[in-house]
N, C-alpha and C positions, 0 to 999 in steps of 0.2 A: 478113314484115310490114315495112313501110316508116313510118319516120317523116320527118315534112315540119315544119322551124320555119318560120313566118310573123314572125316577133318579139315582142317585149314575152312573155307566157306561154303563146302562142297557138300551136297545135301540131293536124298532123292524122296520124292514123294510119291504113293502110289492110292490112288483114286479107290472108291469104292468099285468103281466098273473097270478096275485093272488100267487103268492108264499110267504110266509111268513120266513122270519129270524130273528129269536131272537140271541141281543148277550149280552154275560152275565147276565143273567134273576135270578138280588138279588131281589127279591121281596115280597115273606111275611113275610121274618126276616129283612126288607127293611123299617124305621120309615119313609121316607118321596116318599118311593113306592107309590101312588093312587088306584092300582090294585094290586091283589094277584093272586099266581101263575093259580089258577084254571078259568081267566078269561082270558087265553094269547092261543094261538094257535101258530103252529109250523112246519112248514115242516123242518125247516133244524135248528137247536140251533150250535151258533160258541161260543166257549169258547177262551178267549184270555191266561186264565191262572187257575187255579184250586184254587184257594183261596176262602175262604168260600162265600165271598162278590163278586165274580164273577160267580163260580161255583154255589152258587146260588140251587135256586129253579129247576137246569137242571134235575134232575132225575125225581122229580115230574111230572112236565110236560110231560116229553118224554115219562113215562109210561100210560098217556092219550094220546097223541099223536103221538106217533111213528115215530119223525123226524130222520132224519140223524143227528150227531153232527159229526161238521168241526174242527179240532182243532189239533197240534201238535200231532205225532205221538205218543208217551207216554201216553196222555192224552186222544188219539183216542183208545187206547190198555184198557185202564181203562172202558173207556163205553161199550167197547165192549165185556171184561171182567164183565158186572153186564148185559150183554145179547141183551143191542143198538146195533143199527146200529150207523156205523162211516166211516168218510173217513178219513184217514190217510194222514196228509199232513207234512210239516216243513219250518223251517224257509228260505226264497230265493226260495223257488217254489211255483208255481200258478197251477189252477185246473177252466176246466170249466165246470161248473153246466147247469145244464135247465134255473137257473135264472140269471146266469152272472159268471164273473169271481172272482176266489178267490186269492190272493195272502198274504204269511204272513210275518211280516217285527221283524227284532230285536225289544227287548224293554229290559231295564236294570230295572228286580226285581227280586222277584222271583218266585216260585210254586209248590205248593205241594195241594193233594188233603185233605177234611176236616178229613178224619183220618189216617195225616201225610205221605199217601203213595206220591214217586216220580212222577211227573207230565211233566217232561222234561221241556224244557224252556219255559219262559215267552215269548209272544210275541204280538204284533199289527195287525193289519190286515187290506186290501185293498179288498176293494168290487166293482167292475165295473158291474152295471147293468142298461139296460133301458138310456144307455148313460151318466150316472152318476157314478162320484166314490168316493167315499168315504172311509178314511184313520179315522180308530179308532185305534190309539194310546196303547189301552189298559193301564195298569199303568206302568209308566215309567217312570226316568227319564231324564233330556237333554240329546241327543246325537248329536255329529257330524254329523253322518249318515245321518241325518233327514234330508240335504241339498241334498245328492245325493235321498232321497225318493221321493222328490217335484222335480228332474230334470229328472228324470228317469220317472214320472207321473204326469200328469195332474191333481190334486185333486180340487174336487168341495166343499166338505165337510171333515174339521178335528173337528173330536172329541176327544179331548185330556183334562186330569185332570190338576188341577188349585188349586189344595187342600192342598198341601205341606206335609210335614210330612212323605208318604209312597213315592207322586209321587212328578213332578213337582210341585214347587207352584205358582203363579201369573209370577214372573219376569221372570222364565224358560220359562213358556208357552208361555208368548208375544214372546223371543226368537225363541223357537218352529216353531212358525207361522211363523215368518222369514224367517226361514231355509226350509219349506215345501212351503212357498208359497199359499194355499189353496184360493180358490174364497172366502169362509167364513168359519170363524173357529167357532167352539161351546163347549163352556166348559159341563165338565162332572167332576166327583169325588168330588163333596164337599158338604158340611152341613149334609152328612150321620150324622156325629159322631164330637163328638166334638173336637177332635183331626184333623179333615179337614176342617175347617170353613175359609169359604173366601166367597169374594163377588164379584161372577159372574159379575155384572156392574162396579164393578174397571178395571176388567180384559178387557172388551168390552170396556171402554174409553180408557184404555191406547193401544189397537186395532186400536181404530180410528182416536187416535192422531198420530196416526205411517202412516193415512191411509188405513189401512185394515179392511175387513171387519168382524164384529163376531155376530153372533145369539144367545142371552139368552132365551132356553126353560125351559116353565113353566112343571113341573111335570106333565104327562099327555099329553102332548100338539102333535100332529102331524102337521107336515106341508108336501106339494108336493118340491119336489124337482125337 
């Protein structure tokens, strides 16, 4: 399994059996994006929450590619309502796909789609595929909870924002990582906009001085996981 960051929270992953998921695909209103919407492919786009900078470039795309979108059920109602396919899921249940298992976790913000309609709740999500799992956060911030997400699951990878301002900023997220546990954590949400500037390599030292391990990706950048 291959993960690819785009930047800001936008992230694709691609299955051992070539399945492709996009999640949160902000990308040509996206300043520090590398790719624009019309170079990304998609069988299944997961939305964590309908906020312009999440929601994103998802209709675009879909109407080239004709994925499934994953995503709270209000927000699956929305896609499906402008004529997508969707699965309808919510928050404490899980779903299994072709390409692995889906489950979606609280997140404290909030959502609404770009022209103000209701979105239902904000949420996180856990992805198990290819023997790998992976817990994207989506924008949020600290919670208690997050201690029973990491003892309830195994996480290999967390993707959580580091940006402050809307979500967690630095000192929350090292906590974060605490409470979840993850084999390696990897920041997301920041330098979009100048209201979330932080610096990825503050965050990964004070990670390492605690012990733990964190990955700073370059815009673009895929690795195997």
């Amino acid at each position: 399994m291959k993960l690819r960051y785009f930047s800001h929270s936008a992230f694709q992953i691609t299955t051992s059996h070539n399945k492709t998921i996009l999640i949160d695909p902000f990308l040509d209103n996206n300043p520090t994006s590398p790719v624009k919407s019309d170079e990304v492919q998609a069988d299944y786009i997961i939305i964590t929450h309908a906020h312009g900078d999440h929601f994103g470039d998802s209709i675009k795309i879909a109407k080239r590619t004709k994925p499934v979108f994953i995503c709270v059920d209000e927000l699956a109602n929305y896609f499906i309502s402008k004529g997508f396919n969707a699965h309808n899921m919510h928050i404490g249940g899980s779903w299994n796909f072709d390409f692995g298992k889906v489950k979606f976790t609280i997140a404290h913000h909030g959502s609404a789609t770009p022209e103000s309609t209701y979105a239902g709740n904000p949420a996180g999500v856990i992805i198990n595929a290819d023997g790998k799992s992976v817990y994207h956060t989506g924008d949020t911030g600290l919670f208690y909870d997050m201690k029973l997400i990491g003892e309830m699951n195994s996480i290999d990878y967390m993707l959580l924002p580091i940006g402050d301002n809307y979500t967690m900023g630095i000192t929350d997220a090292v906590k974060a990582v605490e409470l979840v546990n993850p084999k390696i954590a990897i920041p997301m949400h920041y330098n979009t906009f100048p209201v979330i500037q932080a610096d990825p390599h503050v965050f990964q030292k004070t990670l390492e001085k605690h012990g733990r391990s964190c990955m700073v990706l370059e815009y673009g950048q895929e690795i195997e996981l």
